[in-house]
TORKOL-4160 file (C-alpha; in steps of 0.2 Angstrom, whole numbers, padded with zeros to 4 digits, m for minus):
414
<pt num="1" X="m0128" Y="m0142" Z="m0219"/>
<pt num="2" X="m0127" Y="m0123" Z="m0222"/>
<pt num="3" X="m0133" Y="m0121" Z="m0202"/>
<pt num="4" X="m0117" Y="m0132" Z="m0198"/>
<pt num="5" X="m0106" Y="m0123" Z="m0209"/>
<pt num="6" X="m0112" Y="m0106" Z="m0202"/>
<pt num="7" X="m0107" Y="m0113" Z="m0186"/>
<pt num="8" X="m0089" Y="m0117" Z="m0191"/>
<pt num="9" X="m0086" Y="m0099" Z="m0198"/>
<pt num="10" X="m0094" Y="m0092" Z="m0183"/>
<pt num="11" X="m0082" Y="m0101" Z="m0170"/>
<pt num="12" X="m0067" Y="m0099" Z="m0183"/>
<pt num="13" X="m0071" Y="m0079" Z="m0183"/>
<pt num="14" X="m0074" Y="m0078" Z="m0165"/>
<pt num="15" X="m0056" Y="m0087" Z="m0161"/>
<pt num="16" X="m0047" Y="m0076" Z="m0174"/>
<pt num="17" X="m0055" Y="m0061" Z="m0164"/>
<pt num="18" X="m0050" Y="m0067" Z="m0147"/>
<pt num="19" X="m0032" Y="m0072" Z="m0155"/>
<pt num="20" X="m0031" Y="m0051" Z="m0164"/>
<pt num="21" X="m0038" Y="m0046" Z="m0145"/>
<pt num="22" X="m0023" Y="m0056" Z="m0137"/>
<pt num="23" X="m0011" Y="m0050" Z="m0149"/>
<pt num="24" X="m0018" Y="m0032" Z="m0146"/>
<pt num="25" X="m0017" Y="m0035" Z="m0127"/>
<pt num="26" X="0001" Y="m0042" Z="m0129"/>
<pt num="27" X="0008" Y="m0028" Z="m0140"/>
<pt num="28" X="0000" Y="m0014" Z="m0127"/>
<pt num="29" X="0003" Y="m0018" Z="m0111"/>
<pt num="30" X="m0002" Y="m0009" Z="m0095"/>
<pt num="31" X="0008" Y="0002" Z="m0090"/>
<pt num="32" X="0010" Y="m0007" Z="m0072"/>
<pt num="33" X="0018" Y="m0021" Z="m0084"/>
<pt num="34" X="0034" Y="m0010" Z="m0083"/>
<pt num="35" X="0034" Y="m0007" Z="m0066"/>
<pt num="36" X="0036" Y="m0026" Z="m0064"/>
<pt num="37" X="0051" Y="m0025" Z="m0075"/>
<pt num="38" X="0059" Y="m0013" Z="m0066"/>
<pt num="39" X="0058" Y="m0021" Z="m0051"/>
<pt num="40" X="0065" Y="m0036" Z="m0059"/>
<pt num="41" X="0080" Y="m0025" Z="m0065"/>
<pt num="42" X="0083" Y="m0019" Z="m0047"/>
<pt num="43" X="0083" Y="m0035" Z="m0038"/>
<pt num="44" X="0097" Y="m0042" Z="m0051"/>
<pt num="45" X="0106" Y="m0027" Z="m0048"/>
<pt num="46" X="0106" Y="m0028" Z="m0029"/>
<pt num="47" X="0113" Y="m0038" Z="m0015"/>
<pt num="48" X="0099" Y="m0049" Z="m0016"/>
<pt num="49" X="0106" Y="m0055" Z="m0033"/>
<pt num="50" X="0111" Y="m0072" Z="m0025"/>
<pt num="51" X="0094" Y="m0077" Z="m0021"/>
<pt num="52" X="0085" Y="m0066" Z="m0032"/>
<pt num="53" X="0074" Y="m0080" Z="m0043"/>
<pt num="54" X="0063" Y="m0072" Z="m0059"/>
<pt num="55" X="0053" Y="m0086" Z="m0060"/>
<pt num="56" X="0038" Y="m0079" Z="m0050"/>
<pt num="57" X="0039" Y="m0061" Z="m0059"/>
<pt num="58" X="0041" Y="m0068" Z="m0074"/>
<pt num="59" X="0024" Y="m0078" Z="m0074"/>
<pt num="60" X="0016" Y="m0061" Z="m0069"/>
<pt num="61" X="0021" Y="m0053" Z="m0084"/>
<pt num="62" X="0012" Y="m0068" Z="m0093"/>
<pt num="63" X="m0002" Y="m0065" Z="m0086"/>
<pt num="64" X="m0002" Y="m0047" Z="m0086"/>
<pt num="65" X="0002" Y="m0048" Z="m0105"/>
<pt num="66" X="m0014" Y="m0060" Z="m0106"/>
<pt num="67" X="m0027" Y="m0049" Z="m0098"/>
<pt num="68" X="m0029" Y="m0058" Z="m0083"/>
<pt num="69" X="m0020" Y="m0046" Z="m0069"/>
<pt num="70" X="m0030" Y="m0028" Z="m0064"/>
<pt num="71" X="m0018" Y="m0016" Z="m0058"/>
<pt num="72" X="m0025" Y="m0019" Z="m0039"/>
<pt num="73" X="m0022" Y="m0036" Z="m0041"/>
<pt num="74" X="m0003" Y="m0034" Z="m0049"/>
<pt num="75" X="0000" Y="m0026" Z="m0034"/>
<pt num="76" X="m0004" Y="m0038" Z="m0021"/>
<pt num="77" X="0002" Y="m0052" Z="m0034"/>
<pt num="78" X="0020" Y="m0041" Z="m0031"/>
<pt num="79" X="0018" Y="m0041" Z="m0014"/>
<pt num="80" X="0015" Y="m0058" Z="m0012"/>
<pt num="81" X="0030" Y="m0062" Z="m0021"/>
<pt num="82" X="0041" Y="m0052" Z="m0012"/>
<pt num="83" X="0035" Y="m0059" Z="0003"/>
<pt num="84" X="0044" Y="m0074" Z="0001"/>
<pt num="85" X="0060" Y="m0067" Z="0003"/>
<pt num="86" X="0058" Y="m0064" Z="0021"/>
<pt num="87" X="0066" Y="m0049" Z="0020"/>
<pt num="88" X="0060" Y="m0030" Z="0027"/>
<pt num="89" X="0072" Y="m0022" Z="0018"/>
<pt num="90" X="0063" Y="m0027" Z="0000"/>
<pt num="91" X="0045" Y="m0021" Z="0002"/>
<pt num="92" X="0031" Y="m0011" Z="m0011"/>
<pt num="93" X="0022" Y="0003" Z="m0002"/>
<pt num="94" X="0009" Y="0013" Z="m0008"/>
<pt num="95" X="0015" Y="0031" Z="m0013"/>
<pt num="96" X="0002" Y="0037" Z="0001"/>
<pt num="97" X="m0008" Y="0027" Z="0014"/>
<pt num="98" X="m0023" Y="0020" Z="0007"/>
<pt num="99" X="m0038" Y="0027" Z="0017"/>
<pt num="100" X="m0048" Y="0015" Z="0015"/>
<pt num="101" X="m0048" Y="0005" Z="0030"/>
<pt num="102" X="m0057" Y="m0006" Z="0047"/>
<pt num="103" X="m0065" Y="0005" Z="0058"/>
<pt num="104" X="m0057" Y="0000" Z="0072"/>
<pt num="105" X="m0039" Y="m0001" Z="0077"/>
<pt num="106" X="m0030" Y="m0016" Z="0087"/>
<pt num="107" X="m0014" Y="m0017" Z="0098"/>
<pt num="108" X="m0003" Y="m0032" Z="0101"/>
<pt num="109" X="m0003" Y="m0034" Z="0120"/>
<pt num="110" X="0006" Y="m0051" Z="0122"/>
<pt num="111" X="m0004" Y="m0064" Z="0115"/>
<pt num="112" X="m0018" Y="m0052" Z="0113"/>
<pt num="113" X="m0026" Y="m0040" Z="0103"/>
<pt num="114" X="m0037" Y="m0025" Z="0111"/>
<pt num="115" X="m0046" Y="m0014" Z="0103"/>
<pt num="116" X="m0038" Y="0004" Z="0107"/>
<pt num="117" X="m0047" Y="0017" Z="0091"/>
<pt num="118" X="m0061" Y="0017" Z="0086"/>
<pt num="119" X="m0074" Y="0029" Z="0076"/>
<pt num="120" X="m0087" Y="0035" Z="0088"/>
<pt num="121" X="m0100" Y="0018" Z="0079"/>
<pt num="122" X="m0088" Y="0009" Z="0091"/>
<pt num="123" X="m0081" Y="0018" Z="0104"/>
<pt num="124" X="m0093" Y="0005" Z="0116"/>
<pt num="125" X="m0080" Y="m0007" Z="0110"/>
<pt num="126" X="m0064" Y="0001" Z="0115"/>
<pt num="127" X="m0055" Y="m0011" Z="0126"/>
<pt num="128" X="m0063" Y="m0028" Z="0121"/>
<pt num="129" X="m0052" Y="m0041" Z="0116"/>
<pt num="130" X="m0050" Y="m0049" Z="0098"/>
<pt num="131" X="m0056" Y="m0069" Z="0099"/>
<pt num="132" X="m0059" Y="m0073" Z="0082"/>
<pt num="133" X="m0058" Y="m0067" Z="0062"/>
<pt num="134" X="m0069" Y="m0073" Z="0053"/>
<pt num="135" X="m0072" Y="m0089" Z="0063"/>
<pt num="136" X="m0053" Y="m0090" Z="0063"/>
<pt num="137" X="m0041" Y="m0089" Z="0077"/>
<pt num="138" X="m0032" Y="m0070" Z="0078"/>
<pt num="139" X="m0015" Y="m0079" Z="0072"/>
<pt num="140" X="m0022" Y="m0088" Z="0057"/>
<pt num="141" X="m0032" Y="m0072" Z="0050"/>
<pt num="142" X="m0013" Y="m0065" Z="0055"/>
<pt num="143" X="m0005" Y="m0076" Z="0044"/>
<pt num="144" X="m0014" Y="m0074" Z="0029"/>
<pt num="145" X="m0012" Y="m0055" Z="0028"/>
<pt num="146" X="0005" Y="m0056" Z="0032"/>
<pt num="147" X="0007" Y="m0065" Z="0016"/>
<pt num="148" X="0008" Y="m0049" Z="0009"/>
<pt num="149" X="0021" Y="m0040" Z="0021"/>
<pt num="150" X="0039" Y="m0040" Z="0022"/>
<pt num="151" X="0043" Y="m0048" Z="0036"/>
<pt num="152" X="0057" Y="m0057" Z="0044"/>
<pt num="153" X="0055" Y="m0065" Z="0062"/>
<pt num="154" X="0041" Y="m0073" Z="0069"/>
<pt num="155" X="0037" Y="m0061" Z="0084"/>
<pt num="156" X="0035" Y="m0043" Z="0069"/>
<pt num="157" X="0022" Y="m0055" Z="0061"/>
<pt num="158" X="0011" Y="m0051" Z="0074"/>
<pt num="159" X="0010" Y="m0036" Z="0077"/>
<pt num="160" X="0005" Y="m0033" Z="0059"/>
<pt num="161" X="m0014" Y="m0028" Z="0062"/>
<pt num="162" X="m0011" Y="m0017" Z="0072"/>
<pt num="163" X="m0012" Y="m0001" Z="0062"/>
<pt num="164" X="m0026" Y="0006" Z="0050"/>
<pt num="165" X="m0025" Y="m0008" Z="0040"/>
<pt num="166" X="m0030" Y="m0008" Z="0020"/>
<pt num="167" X="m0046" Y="m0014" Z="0019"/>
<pt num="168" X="m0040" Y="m0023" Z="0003"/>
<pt num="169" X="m0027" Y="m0033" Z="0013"/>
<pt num="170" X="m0045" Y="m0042" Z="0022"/>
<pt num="171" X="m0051" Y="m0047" Z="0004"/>
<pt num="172" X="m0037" Y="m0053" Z="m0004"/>
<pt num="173" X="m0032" Y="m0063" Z="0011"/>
<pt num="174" X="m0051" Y="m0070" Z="0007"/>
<pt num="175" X="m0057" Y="m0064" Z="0023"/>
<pt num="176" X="m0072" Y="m0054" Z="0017"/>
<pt num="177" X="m0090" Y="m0062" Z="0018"/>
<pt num="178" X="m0101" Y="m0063" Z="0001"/>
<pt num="179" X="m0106" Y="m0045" Z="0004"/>
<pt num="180" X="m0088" Y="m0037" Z="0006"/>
<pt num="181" X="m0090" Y="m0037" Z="0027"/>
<pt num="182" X="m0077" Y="m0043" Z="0040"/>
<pt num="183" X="m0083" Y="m0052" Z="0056"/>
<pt num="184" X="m0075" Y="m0052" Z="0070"/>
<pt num="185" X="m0079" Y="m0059" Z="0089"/>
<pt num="186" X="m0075" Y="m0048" Z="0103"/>
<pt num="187" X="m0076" Y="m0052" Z="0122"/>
<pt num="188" X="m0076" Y="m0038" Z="0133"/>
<pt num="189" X="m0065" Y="m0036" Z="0151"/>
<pt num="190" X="m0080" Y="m0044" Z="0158"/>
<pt num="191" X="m0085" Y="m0059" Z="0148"/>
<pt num="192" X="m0098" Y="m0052" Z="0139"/>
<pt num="193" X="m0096" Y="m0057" Z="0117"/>
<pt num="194" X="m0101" Y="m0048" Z="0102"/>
<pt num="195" X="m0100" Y="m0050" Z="0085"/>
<pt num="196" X="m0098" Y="m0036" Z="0072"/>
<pt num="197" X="m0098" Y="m0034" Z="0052"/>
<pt num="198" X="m0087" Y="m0023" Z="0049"/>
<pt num="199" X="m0086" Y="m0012" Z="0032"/>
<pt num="200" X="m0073" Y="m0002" Z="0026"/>
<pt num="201" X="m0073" Y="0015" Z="0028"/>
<pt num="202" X="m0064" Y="0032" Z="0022"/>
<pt num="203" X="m0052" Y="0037" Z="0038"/>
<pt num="204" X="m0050" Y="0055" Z="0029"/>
<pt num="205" X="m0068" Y="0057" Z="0032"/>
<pt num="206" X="m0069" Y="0048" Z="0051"/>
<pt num="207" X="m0061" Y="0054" Z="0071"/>
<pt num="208" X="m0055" Y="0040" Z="0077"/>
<pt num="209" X="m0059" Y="0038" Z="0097"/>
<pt num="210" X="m0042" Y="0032" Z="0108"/>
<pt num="211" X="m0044" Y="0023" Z="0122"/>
<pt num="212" X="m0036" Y="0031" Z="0139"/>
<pt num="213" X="m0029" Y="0022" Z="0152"/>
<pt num="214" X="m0042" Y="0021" Z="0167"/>
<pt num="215" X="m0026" Y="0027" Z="0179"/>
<pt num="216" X="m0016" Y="0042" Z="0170"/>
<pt num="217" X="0003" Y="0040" Z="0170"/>
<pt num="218" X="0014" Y="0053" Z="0159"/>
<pt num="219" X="0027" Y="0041" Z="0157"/>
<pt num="220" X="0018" Y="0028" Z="0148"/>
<pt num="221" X="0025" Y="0027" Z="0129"/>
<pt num="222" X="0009" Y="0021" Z="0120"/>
<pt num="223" X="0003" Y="0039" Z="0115"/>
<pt num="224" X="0020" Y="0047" Z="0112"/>
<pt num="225" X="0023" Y="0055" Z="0094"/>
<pt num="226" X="0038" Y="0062" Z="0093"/>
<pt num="227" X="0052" Y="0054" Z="0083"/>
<pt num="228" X="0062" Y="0055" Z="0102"/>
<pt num="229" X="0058" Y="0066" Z="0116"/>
<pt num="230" X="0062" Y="0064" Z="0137"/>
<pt num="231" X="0051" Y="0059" Z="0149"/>
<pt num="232" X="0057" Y="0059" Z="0168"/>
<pt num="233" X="0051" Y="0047" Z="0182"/>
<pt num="234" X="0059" Y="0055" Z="0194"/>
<pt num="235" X="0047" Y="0046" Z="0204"/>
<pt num="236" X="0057" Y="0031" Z="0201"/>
<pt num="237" X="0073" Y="0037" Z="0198"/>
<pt num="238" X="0071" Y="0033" Z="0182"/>
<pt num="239" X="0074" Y="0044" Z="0165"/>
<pt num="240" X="0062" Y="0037" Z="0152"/>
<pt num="241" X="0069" Y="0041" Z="0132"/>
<pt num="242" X="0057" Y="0037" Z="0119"/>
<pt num="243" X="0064" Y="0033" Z="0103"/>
<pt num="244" X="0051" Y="0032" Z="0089"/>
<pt num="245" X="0058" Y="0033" Z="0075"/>
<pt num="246" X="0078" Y="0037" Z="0066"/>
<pt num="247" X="0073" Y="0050" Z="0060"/>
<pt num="248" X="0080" Y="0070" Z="0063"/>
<pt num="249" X="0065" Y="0081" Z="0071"/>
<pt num="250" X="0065" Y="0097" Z="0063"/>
<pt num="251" X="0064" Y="0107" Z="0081"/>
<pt num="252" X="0075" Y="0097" Z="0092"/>
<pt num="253" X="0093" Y="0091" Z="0081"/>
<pt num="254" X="0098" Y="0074" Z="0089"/>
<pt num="255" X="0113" Y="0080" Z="0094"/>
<pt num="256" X="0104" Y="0091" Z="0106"/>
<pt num="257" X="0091" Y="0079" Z="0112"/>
<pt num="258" X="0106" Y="0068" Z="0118"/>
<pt num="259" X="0116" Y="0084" Z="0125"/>
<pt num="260" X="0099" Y="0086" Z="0135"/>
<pt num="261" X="0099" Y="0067" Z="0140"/>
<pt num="262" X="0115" Y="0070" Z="0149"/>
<pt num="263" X="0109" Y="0087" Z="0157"/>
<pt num="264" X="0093" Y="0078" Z="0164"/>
<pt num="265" X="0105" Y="0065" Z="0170"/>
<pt num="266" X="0117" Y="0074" Z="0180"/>
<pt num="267" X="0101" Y="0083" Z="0190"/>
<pt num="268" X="0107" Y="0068" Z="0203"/>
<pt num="269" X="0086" Y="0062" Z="0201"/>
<pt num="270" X="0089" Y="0045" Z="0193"/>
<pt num="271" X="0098" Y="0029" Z="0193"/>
<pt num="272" X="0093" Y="0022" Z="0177"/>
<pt num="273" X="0091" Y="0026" Z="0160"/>
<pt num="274" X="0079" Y="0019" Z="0146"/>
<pt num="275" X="0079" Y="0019" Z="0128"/>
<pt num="276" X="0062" Y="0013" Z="0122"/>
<pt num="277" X="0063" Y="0009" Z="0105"/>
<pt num="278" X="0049" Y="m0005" Z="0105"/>
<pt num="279" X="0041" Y="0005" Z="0090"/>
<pt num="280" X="0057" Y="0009" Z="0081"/>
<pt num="281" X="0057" Y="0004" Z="0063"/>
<pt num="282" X="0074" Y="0014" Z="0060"/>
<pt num="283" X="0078" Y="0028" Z="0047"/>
<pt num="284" X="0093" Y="0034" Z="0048"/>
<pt num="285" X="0110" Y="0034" Z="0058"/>
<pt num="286" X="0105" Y="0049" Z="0067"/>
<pt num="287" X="0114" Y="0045" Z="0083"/>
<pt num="288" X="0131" Y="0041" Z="0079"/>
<pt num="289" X="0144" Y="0045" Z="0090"/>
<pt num="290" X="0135" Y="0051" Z="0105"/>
<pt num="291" X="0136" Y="0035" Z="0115"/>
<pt num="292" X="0154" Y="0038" Z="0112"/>
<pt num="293" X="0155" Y="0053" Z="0117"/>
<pt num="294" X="0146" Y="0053" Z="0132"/>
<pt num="295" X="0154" Y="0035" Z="0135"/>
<pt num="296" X="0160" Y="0042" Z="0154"/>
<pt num="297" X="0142" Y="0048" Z="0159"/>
<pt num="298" X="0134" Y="0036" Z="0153"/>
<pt num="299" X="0142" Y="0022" Z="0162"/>
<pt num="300" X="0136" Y="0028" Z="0178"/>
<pt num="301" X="0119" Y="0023" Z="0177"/>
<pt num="302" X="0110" Y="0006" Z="0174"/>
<pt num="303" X="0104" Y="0008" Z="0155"/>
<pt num="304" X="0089" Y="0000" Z="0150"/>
<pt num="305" X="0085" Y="m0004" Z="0132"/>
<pt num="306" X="0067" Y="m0009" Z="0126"/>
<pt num="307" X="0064" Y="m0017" Z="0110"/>
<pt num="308" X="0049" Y="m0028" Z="0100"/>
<pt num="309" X="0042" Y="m0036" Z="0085"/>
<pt num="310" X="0041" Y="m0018" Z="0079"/>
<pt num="311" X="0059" Y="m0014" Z="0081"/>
<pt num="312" X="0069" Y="m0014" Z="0064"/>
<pt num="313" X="0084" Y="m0008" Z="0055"/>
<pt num="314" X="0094" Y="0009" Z="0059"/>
<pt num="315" X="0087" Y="0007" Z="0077"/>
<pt num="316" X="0095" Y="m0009" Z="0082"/>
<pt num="317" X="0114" Y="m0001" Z="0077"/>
<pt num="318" X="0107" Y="0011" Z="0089"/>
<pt num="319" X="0108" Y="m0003" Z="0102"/>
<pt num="320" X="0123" Y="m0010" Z="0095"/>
<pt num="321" X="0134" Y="0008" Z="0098"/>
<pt num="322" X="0124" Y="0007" Z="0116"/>
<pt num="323" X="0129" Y="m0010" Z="0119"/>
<pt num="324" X="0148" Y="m0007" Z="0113"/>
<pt num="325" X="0149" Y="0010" Z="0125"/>
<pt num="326" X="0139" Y="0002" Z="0140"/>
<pt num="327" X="0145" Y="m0017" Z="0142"/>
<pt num="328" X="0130" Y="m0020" Z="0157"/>
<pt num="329" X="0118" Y="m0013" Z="0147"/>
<pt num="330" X="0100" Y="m0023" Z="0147"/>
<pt num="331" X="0089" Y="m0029" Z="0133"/>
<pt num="332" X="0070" Y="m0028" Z="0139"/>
<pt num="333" X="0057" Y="m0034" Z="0129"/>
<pt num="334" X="0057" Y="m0046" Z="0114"/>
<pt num="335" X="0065" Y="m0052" Z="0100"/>
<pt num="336" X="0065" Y="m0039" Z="0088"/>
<pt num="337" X="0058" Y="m0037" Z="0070"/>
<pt num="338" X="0075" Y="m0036" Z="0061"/>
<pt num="339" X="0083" Y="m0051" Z="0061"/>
<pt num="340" X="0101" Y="m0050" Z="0063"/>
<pt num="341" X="0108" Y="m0056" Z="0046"/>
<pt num="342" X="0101" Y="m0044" Z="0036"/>
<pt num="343" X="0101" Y="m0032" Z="0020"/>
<pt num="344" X="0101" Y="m0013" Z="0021"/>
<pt num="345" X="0107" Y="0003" Z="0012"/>
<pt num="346" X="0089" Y="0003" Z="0005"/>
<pt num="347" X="0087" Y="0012" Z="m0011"/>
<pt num="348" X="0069" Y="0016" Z="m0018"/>
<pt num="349" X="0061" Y="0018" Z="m0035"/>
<pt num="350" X="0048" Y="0025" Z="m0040"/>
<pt num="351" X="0031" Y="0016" Z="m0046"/>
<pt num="352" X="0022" Y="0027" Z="m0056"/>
<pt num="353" X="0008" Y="0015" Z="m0065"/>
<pt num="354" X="0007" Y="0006" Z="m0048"/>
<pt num="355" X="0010" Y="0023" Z="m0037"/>
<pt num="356" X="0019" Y="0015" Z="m0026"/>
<pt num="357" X="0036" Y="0014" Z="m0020"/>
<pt num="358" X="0051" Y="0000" Z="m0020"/>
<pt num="359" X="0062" Y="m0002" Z="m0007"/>
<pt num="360" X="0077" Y="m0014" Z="m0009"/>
<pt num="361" X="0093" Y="m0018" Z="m0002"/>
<pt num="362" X="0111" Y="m0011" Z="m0006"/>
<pt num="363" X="0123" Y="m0021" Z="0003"/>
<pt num="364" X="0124" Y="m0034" Z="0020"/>
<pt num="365" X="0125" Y="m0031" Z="0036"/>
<pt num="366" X="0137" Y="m0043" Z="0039"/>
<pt num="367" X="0151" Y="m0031" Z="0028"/>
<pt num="368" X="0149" Y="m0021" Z="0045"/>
<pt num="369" X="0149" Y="m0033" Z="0057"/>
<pt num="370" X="0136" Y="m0029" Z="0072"/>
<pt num="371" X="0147" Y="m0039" Z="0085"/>
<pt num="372" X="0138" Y="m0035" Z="0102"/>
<pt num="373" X="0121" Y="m0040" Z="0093"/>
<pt num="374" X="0127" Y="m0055" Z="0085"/>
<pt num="375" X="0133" Y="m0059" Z="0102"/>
<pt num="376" X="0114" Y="m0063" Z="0108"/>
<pt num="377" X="0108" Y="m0076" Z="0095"/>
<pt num="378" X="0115" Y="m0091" Z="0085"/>
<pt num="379" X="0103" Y="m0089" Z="0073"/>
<pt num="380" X="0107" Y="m0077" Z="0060"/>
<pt num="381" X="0087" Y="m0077" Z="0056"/>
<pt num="382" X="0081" Y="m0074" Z="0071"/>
<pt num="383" X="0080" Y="m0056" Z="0080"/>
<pt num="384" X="0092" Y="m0048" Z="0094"/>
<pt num="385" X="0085" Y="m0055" Z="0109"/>
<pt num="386" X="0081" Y="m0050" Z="0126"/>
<pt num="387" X="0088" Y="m0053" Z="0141"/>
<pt num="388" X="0075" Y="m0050" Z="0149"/>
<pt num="389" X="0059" Y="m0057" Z="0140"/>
<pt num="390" X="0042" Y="m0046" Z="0143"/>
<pt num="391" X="0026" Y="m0045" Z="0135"/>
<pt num="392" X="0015" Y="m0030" Z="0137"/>
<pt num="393" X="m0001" Y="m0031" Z="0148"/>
<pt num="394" X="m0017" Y="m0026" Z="0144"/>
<pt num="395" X="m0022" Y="m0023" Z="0161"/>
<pt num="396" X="m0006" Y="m0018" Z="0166"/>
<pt num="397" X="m0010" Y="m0004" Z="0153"/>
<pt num="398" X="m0029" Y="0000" Z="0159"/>
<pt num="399" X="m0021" Y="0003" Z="0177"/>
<pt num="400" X="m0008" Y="0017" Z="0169"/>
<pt num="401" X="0006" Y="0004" Z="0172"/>
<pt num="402" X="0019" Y="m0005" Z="0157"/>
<pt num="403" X="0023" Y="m0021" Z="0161"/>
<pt num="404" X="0040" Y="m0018" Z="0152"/>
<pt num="405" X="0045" Y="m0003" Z="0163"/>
<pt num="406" X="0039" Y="m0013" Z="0179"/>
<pt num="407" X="0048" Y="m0027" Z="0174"/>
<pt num="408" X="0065" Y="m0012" Z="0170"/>
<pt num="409" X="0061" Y="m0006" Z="0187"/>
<pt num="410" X="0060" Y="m0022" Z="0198"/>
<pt num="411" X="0076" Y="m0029" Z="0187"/>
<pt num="412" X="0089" Y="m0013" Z="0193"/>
<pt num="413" X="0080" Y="m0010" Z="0210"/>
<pt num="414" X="0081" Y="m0030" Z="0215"/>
C-alpha cells in the first residue's frame, strides 16, 4: 500500500514538474519565437494580405512555445511555410551563406544535371552526369528540397541544385542516410557509373575545381562574373551583352555600359545584338531609359534576348522596356522564373535570433502593367515565354559551343 501510494505522489510530482517546466517554457520563449511574429506582422501589412493565412505560423508559435521547435528547425519550419505561397518575392535567407555544403556543384543542362565544381577529392568526376539521389530520380530529390525555396514556375524549380547547396537542405528534405551521407549515381560521358557518399564540407576551408570546356570560346557566358559586361563575336557578327545581375557595378555606371553598347555597335562588325540575362535574378531598375534613348540605333539590328528558369524580377522589366523600344525583338531560351502576375517592391527585415533576413512584397505588378510581357502568355502563373524554346547542351558546352547562341545565330542568319 505505502509502495502504491509512493507511486502516486511520484507521478503527481513528476507532472506538476513537467506542467512548472511548460509554463517556464511558455513564459520565456526563444528569441526566434519573435522573429516568427514579426514576420506574421509584415505579411498582414503587405500586399500579400489577401492570401496571407496565419494558420500555419500560428501552429509554429505553438509548438515553439512547447519546446518542440530548435531554432534550425524554425527556420526550415518558416521556409517551408512560405513556400506555399509560390511566391519569389516572399523568401527567408540566411544573413550569410551557410558554408556548409556538397562537395560538388551541378548545372542544369536541359534535362540534366553535370557536375561542373568540384574539390580536388572529385575533380575525376567533373563532367559526369547526375542519374539518381538517393535512389531517387534528380527531379523527385528536386522536388523535396524545393519545398523549402520560394519559387514560382515549374521550369526555376529546376535549376535549384545548382549552386553550393546548404547541406541542411539534403537532411531536412530526408535525404541523408543513417550516418548523415548523401548518395548519389553518376554516369560518366562514356557510360561508365559510380556511386559516391558524399559529406558535407566547410567551402571556406576547400578550392573548388571548375570544369573547362574541351574547346575554348571567349564568348561563352557560363564563367562570366560581372554584374554586365560586352563580349564581341565579331566572328559572327554578333555582339554578345551579359546581363548578370540589376545591379550597378561600382567601375562601370550602366549608363556607360549601354553608351558603350552603342559605340561597339556602330563599329559596322555586327548584325545582331544579345542580352543574355538567362542568370538574371534582378535588383534594381538600373537600366531605365536607355532603350529609349538609343530607340533609333537600336532598331537597326536584330536583338536577341536570352532568358531561363533563373531569370526573375527587375530583369524581365528589362525585357519589357526592350520589347516596347524594339517591336521584332526575340525571346530565346525558356520560360522564365518570374512568373508574370507577380509581387515586387520587396522590403526586408531583419532576423536577428534566426540571422536571417525577410524579404516580402510591397505592391503588384499588375498596378504597372507589363504589356509586352503579358502579351506572351495567358497564364498569369506561368513565366514570359520564349519564342524560340532552347535548352542548353551539355556537349554543346564540352565543345565550347551554347546551344542558345547557336540557336540565336541560325534563327537571324536563316
Amino acid at each position: 500500500m505505502k509502495k502504491t501510494l509512493l507511486s502516486i505522489f511520484a507521478l503527481i510530482f513528476l507532472i506538476s514538474l513537467t506542467s512548472c517546466k511548460k509554463q517556464e517554457k511558455a513564459a520565456n520563449p526563444p528569441a526566434y519565437y519573435y522573429d516568427v511574429l514579426r514576420i506574421k506582422a509584415d505579411l498582414a501589412s503587405s500586399s500579400m494580405r489577401s492570401v496571407y493565412n496565419p494558420a500555419a505560423f500560428d501552429e509554429l508559435e505553438q509548438d515553439i512555445l512547447a519546446g518542440d521547435v530548435s531554432r534550425i528547425d524554425c527556420y526550415y519550419r518558416l521556409r517551408k511555410i512560405l513556400n506555399t505561397f509560390h511566391v519569389a518575392h516572399v523568401a527567408i535567407v540566411p544573413a550569410e551563406p551557410d558554408p556548409i555544403a556538397l562537395p560538388v556543384v551541378f548545372y542544369y543542362f536541359g534535362n540534366e544535371y553535370h557536375i561542373v565544381s568540384a574539390i580536388k577529392k572529385y575533380e575525376k568526376y567533373l563532367g559526369w552526369k547526375l542519374t539518381k539521389i538517393n535512389n531517387l530520380e534528380p527531379a523527385e530529390a528536386v522536388d523535396r528540397i524545393a519545398d523549402f525555396y520560394s519559387y514560382e514556375t515549374a521550369i526555376s524549380k529546376k535549376q535549384l541544385i545548382e549552386k553550393k547547396i546548404p547541406f541542411y537542405d539534403f537532411k531536412y528534405a530526408g535525404l541523408l542516410d543513417k550516418k548523415g551521407k548523401l548518395h548519389v549515381t553518376l554516369e560518366s560521358p562514356d557510360g561508365k557509373t559510380a556511386e559516391l557518399r558524399l559529406k558535407s564540407i566547410d567551402v571556406r576551408k576547400n578550392k573548388f575545381i571548375q570544369i573547362t570546356p574541351e574547346k575554348e570560346n571567349d564568348c561563352l557566358p557560363h564563367f562570366e562574373t560581372d554584374n554586365y559586361a560586352i563580349k564581341p563575336c565579331p566572328q559572327k557578327r554578333t555582339l554578345y551583352v551579359p546581363y548578370l545581375s540589376c545591379l550597378p557595378r561600382e567601375d562601370y555606371a550602366p549608363d556607360v555600359w549601354f553608351s558603350d553598347i552603342i559605340k561597339e555597335l556602330d563599329s559596322g562588325l555586327y548584325d545582331t545584338l544579345v542580352f543574355d540575362l538567362r542568370y538574371n535574378r534582378g535588383g534594381y531598375l538600373i537600366t531605365a531609359g536607355f532603350p529609349e534613348k538609343y530607340r533609333d540605333e537600336l532598331n537597326k539590328y536584330n536583338i536577341a534576348l536570352i532568358a531561363s528558369g533563373r531569370t526573375f524580377s527587375a530583369s524581365t522589366w528589362f525585357m519589357e522596356s526592350i520589347l516596347n523600344v524594339c517591336p521584332d525583338a526575340k525571346i530565346f531560351g525558356e520560360e522564365t522564373g518570374q512568373a508574370i502576375y507577380n509581387y515586387t517592391g520587396v522590403r526586408k527585415e531583419e532576423l536577428k535570433a534566426l540571422n536571417c533576413k525577410f524579404g516580402f512584397p510591397a505592391f503588384l505588378d499588375e498596378i504597372t502593367p507589363l504589356t509586352k510581357i503579358k502579351e506572351r502568355t495567358d497564364d498569369y502563373y506561368r513565366g514570359i515565354m520564349p519564342d524560340i524554346e532552347v535548352q542548353e547542351n551539355f556537349k554543346d558546352f564540352m565543345n565550347g559551343e551554347d546551344s542558345v547562341y547557336n540557336a540565336v545565330y541560325g534563327y537571324f542568319n536563316k
